[in-house]
N, C-alpha and C positions, 0 to 999 in steps of 0.2 A: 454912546452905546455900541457896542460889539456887536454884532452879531442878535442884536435885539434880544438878550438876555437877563436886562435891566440887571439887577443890585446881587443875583442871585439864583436859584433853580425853583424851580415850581413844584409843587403839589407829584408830577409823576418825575420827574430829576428822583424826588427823595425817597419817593416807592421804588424805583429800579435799581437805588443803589443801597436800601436795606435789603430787597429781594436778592438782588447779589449778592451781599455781604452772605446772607445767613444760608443762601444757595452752596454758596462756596467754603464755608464751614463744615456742613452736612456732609458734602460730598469727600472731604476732607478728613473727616472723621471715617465715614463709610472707609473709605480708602484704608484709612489707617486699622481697622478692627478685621476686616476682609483678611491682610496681607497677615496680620499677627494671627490668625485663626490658620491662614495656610500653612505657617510655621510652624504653628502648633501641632498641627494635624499631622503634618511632616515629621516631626520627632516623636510624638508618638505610636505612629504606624513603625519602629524597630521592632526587627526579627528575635524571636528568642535565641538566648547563645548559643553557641556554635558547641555541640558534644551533648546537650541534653535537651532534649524532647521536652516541649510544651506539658503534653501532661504528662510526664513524668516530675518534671520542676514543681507541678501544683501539688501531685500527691506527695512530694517531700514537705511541700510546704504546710498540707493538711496533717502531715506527720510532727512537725515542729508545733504546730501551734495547738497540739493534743489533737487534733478534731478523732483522729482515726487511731487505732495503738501499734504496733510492731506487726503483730500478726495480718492487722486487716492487710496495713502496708505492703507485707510480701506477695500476698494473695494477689490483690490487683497490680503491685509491680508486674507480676508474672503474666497475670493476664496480660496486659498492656505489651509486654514483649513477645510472646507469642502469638498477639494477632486475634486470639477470642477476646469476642469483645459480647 
C-alpha cells in the first residue's frame, strides 16, 4: 500500500475532482462568452462615415423607405444644417 490509499480514492478524492471538473468548465465558458461580448461590443461601437452626419444618414434613410416624402425631407434636411432644431 502507497501511501495508505488502498485500491483507490474515497468518497471526497471523487467530490473534489467533479467539483473541479465542472469548476473548470464554468469558468471556461464564462471566459469564453465575456471575451466574445467584448468583441462584440467593440465592432459595434464604429463611428458613422466619414462626410455624412448621423442624422442626416437616418433622415435619408426615412426618405428611402417612404417613411417621410421629398418635401418633409428638405424641410428638416435644412433644419438639420442650419442648426434650428
Amino acid at each position: 500500500m502507497m501511501f495508505w490509499y488502498g485500491n483507490g480514492m474515497n468518497g471526497w478524492g471523487w467530490f473534489a475532482m467533479s467539483a473541479g471538473t465542472v469548476l473548470f468548465w464554468v469558468f471556461l465558458v464564462t471566459a469564453a462568452v465575456l471575451i466574445f461580448r467584448t468583441l462584440d461590443r467593440a465592432s459595434a461601437a464604429r463611428p458613422a462615415p466619414p462626410g455624412i452626419a448621423a442624422p442626416e444618414r437616418i433622415l435619408g434613410e426615412r426618405l428611402a423607405r417612404g417613411e417621410i416624402d421629398e418635401e418633409e425631407y428638405r424641410r428638416r434636411l435644412g433644419a438639420l444644417r442650419s442648426g434650428d432644431r
